[in-house]
C-alpha positions as CSV (number, residue, x, y, z in Angstrom):
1,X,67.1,122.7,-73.4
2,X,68.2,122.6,-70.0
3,X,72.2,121.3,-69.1
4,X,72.9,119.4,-66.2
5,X,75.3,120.7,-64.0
6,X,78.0,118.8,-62.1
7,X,77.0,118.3,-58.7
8,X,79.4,119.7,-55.9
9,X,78.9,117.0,-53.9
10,X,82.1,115.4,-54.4
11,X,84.0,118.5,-54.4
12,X,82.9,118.7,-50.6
13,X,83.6,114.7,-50.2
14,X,87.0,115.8,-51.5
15,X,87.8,118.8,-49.4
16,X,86.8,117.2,-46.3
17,X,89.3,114.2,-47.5
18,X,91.5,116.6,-47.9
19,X,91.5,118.1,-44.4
20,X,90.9,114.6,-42.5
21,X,94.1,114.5,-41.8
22,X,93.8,118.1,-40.2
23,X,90.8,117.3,-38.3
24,X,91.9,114.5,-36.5
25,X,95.4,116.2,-35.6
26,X,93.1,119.1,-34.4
27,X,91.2,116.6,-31.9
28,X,94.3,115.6,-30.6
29,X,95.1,118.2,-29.4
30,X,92.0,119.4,-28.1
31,X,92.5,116.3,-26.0
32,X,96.0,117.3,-25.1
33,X,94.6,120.5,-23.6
34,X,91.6,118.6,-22.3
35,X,94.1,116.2,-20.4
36,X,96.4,119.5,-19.4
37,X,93.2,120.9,-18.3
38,X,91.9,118.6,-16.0
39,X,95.1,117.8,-14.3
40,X,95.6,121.6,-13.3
41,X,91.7,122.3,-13.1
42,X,91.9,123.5,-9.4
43,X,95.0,126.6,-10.4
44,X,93.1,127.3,-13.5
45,X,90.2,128.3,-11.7
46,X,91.6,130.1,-9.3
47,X,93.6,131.9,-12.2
48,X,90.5,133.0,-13.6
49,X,89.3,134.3,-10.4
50,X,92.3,136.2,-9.6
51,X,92.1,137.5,-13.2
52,X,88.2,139.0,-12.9
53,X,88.9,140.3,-9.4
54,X,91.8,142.0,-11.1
55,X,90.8,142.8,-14.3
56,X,88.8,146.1,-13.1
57,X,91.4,147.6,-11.3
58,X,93.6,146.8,-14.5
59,X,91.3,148.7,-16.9
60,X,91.4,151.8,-14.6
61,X,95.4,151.6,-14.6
62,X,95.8,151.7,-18.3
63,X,95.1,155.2,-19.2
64,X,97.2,156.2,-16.0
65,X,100.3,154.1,-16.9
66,X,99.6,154.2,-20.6
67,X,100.1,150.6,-20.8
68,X,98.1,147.2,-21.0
69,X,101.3,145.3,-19.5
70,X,102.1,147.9,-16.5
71,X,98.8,148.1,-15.2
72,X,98.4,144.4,-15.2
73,X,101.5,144.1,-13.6
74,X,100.8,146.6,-10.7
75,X,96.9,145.1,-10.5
76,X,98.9,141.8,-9.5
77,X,101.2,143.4,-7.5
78,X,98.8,145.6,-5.9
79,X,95.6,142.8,-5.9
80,X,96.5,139.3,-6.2
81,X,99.8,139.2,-4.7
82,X,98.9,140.4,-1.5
83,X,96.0,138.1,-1.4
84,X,98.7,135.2,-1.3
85,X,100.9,137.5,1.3
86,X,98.3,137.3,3.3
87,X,97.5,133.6,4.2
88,X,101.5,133.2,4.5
89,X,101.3,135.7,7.4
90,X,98.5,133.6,8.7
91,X,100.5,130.6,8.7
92,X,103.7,131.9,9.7
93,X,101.7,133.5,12.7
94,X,100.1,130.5,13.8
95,X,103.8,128.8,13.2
96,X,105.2,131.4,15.8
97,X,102.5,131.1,18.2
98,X,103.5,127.2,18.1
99,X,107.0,127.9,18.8
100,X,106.6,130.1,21.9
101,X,103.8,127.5,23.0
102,X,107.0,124.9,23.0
103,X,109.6,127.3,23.8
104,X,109.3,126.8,27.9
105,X,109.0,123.0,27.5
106,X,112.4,121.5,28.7
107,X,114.0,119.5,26.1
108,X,114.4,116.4,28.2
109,X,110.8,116.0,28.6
110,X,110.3,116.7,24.8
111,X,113.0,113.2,24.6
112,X,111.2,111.3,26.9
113,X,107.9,111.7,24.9
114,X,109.5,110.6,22.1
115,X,109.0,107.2,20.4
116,X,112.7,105.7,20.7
117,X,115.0,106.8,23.7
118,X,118.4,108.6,23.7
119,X,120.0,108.0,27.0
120,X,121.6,111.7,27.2
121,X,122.8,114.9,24.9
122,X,125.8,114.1,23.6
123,X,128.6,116.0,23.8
124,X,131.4,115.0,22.1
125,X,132.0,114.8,18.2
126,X,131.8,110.7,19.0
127,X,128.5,110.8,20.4
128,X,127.2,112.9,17.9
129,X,128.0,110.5,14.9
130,X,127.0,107.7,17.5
131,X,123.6,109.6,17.6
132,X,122.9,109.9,14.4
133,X,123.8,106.4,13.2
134,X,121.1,105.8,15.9
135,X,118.6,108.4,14.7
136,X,118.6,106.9,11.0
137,X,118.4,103.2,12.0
138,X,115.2,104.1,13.7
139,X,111.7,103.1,11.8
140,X,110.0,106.1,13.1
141,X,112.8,108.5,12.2
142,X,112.8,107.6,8.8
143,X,109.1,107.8,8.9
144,X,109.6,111.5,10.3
145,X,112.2,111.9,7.7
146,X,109.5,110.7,4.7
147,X,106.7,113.0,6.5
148,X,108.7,116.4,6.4
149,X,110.3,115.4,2.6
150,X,106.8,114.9,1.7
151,X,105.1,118.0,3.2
152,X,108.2,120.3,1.8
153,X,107.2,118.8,-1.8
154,X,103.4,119.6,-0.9
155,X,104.4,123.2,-0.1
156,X,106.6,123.3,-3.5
157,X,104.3,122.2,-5.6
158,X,101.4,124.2,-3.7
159,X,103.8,127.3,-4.6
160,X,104.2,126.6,-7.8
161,X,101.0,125.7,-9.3
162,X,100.0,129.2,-7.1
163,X,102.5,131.0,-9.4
164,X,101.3,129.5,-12.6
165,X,97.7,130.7,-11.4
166,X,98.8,134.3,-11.1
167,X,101.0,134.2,-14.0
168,X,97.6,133.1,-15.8
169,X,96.1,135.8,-14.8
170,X,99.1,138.2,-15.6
171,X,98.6,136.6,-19.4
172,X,94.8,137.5,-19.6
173,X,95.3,141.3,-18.2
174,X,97.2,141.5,-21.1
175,X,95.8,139.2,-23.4
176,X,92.3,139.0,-23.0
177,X,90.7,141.7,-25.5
178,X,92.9,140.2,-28.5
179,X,91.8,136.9,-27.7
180,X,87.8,137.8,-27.8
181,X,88.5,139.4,-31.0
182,X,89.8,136.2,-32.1
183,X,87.2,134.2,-31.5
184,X,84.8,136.9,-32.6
185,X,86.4,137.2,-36.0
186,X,88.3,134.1,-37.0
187,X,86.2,131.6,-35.1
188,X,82.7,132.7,-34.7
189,X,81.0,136.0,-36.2
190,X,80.3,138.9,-33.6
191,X,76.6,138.2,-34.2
192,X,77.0,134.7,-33.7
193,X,75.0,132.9,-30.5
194,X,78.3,131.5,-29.7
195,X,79.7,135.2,-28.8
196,X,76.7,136.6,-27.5
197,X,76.6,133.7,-24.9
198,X,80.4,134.1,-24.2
199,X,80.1,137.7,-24.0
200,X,77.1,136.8,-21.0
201,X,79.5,134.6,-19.5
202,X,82.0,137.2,-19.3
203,X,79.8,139.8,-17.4
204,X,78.1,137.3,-15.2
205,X,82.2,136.0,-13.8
206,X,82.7,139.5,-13.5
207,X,79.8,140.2,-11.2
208,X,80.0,137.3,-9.3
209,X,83.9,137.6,-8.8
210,X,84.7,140.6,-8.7
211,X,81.4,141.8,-6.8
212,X,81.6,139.1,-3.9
213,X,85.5,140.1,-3.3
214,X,84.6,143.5,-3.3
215,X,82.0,142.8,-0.7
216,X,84.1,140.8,1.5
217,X,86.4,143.3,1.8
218,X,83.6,146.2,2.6
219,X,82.5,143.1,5.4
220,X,86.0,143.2,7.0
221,X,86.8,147.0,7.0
222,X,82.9,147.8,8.4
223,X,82.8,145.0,11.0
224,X,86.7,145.9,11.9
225,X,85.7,149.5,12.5
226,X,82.5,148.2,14.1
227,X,84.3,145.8,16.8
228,X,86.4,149.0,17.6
229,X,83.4,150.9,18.7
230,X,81.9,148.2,21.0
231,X,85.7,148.0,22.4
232,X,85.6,151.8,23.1
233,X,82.1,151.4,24.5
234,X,82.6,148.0,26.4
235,X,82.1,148.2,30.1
236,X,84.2,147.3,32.8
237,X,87.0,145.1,31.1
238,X,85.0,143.4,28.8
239,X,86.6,143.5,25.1
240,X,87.0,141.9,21.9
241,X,90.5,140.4,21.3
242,X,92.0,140.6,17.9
243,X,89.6,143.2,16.2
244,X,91.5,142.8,12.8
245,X,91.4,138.5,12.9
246,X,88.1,138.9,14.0
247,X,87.0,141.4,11.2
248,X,88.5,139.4,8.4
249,X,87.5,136.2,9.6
250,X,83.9,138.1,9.8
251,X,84.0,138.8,5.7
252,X,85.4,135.4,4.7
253,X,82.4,133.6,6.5
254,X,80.6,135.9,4.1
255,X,81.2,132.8,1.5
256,X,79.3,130.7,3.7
257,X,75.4,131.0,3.2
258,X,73.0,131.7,5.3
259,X,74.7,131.2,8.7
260,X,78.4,132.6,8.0
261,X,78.7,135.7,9.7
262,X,76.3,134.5,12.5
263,X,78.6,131.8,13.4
264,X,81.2,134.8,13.6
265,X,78.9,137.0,16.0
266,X,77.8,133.9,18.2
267,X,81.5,132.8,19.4
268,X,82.7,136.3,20.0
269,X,79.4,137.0,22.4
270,X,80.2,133.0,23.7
271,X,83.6,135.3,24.8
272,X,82.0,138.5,25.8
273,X,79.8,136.4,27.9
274,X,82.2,134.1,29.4
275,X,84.7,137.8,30.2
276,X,81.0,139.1,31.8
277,X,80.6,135.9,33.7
278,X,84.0,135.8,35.4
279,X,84.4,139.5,36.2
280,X,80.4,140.7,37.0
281,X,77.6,138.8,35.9
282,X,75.3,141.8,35.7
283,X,77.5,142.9,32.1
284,X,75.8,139.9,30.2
285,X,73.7,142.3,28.6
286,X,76.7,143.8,26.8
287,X,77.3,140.4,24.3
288,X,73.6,140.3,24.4
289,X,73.1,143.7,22.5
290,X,76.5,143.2,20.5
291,X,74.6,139.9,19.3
292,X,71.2,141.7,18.4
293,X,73.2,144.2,16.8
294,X,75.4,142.7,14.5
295,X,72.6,139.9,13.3
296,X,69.9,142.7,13.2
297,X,70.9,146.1,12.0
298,X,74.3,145.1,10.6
299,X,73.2,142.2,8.7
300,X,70.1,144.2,7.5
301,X,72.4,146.4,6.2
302,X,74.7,144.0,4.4
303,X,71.6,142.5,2.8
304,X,70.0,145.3,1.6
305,X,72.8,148.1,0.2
306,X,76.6,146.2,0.1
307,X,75.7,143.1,-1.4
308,X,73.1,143.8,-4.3
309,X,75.6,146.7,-5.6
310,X,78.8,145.4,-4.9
311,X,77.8,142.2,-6.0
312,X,75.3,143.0,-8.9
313,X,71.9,141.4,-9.4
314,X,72.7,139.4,-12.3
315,X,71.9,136.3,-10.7
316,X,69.3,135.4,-8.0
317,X,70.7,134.9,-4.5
318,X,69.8,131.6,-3.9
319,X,71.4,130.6,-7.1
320,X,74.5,132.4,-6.2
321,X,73.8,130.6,-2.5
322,X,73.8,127.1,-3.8
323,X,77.0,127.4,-5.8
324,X,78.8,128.3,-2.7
325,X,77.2,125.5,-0.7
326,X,77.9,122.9,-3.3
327,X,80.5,123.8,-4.9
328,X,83.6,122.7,-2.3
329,X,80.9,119.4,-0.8
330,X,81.3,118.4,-4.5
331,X,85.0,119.7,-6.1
332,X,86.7,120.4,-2.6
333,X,88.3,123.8,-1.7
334,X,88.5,124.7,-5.4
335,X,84.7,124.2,-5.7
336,X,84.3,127.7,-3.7
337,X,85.7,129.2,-7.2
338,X,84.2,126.5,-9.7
339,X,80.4,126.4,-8.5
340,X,79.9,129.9,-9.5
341,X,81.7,129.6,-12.2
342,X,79.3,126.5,-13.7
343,X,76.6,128.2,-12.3
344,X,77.0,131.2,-14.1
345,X,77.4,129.3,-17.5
346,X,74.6,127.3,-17.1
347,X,72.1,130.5,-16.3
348,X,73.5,131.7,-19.2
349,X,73.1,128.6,-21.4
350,X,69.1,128.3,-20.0
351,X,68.6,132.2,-20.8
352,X,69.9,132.3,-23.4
353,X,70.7,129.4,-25.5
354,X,67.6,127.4,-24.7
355,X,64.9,129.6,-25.6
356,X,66.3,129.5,-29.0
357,X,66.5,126.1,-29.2
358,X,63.1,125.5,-28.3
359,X,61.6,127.9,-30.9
360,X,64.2,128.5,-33.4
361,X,61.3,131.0,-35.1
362,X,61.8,133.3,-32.2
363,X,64.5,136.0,-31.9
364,X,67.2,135.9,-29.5
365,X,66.4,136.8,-25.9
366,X,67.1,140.4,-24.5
367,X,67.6,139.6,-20.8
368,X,67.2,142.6,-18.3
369,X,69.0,143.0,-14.8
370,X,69.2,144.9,-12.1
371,X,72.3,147.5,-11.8
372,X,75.7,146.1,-12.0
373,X,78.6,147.4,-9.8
374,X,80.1,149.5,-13.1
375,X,76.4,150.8,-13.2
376,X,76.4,151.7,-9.4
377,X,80.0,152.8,-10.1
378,X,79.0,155.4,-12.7
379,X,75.6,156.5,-10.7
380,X,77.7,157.1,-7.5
381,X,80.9,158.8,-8.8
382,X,79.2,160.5,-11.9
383,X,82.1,159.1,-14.0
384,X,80.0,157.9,-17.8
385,X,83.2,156.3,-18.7
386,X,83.4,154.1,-15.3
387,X,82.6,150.9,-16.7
388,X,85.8,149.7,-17.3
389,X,85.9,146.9,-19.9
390,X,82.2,147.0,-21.3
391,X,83.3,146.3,-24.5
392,X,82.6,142.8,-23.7
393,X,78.8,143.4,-22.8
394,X,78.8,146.0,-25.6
395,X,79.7,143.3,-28.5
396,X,76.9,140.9,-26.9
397,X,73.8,140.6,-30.0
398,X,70.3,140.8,-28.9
């Protein structure tokens, strides 16, 4: 005689009463940090950048320094920081050339182009206050007076959302491998599609981040050293001005497909040309082989050996190509951080999420790339420990 047994249907209907309450407090804040998010989407982007160009050179540091906080905080002094250094002393270059363009101009003339008239300087204490009673009862003052307040805020809040981006970063130096085993433990299981497609997210940020910095910066010291040599060789008193501008301007046009460094070459042989033209016309053919050098053999050689082991060859080129293009026409200036980041977690997602998804009855997908820089790391240096955080790829099923 066979008993009938309870069903445990309403024990589930119960324990998911039960934890209602829980569940709805838990999409709350999911939208808090959705909301949180999206209003700082551009710095927390650029955080993770700056934390995947820095998180190499972080895992080398740790067995030097002996700790996970110390070599984070010398990979951000030593990496990120500078990057920011850097584009100051651009600006406060460009802000000294300005002043010494305006230092010869005589200050009356500067007062006479101005919008409202001051008769003369004034010179006594009287005149002064007289002045400036005058100077803040004038509409296009106090509209000067709103610019400048304005752009200082700009600038402040510029700086500071820049130090919550590298302090980001600082956090997942640090951070990062207790959070993955986290999520591998308490959230999903470490044979779970969930980490596995993570763990390919991971890798591909890595090369694509990573990899392109690295390259830029092989771009700038090569074609630095390289506009050098045609200096040395340049006939008559034909040269290149500003070899170091030109040379980093050269590997951050790298970002720009197809025609990025070749808008680089053309205007410094449009200068070569126009030094040839005014001094002796029979030098043109010095830009003219400068040109055919750097777009031929140079280029060649970027294309063949920097980029595919600097950068990896997780991704095809064109892919990697259209998330630079579209990427700032569609987000703005973060988009040049953001397009490969969606493009590398779609690939992923249509590698391999998809194919599961279409045939369940099939197992997971084993995909195959080319060699990645830690491989090229570890084939040129002979170092089988040079990969320095695979424990990411190495806890990535199938």
């Amino acid at each position: 005689m066979s008993v009938d047994r309870p069903s445990s249907n309403p024990v589930r209907v119960l324990l998911a009463r039960k934890h209602l309450a829980w569940w709805i407090l838990g999409v709350v804040f999911l939208g808090v940090v959705a909301y949180v998010g999206y209003a700082y989407l551009p710095w927390i982007v650029f955080g993770l950048f700056a934390y995947y160009v820095a998180r190499p050179v972080s895992r080398r540091l740790e067995p030097r320094v002996g700790s996970t906080g110390l070599a984070a905080l010398a990979t951000i002094l030593l990496i990120v920081v500078p990057f920011v250094v850097f584009f100051t002393a651009f600006l406060l270059v460009a802000l000294g050339q300005f002043v010494d363009a305006v230092s010869g101009v005589p200050v009356q003339v500067i007062l006479d182009q101005l919008p409202f008239r001051i008769p003369a300087l004034p010179d006594t204490p009287e005149e002064v206050y007289e002045t400036v009673i005058v100077l803040v009862q004038e509409p296009s003052v106090q509209s000067a007076v709103g610019a400048v307040t304005g752009t200082i805020g700009l600038v402040g809040s510029v700086l500071y959302n820049l130090f919550l981006s590298i302090l980001l970063a600082f956090f997942l130096l640090v951070n990062d491998r207790r959070l993955a085993d986290w999520f591998s433990t308490e959230i999903f299981d470490e044979e779970s599609l969930a980490t596995g497609y993570f763990c390919r997210v991971d890798a591909g940020l890595k090369s694509v981040y990573f990899g392109y910095t690295m390259t830029i910066f092989a771009i700038v010291i090569l074609s630095t050293v390289i506009y050098t040599a045609f200096n040395a060789f340049a006939p008559g008193t034909l040269a290149i001005p500003s070899l170091v501008l030109f040379g980093v301007v050269t590997g951050v046009f790298t970002l720009v497909p197809l025609v990025g460094r070749s808008i680089v070459y053309l205007f410094i042989a449009v200068v070569l040309g126009i030094q040839a033209v005014s001094t002796d016309p029979a030098l043109l053919w010095y830009p003219i082989a400068f040109l055919l050098v750097m777009t031929i053999a140079f280029d060649n050689v970027v294309r063949t050996y920097i980029r595919p082991y600097l950068s990896g060859r997780m991704f095809a080129t064109a892919l990697v190509m259209f998330a630079y293009l579209l990427g700032p026409a569609l987000f703005g200036w973060y988009g040049i951080f953001l397009g490969p980041l969606l493009l590398v977690a779609i690939v992923a997602f249509m590698q391999y999420i998809l194919p599961i998804l279409a045939h369940p009855e099939r197992e997971r997908v084993t995909l195959a790339s080319g060699p990645t820089l830690d491989e090229y790391v570890q084939r040129t240096t002979g170092d089988p420990g040079a990969s320095p955080d695979s424990d990411s790829e190495d806890r990535s099923p199938g």
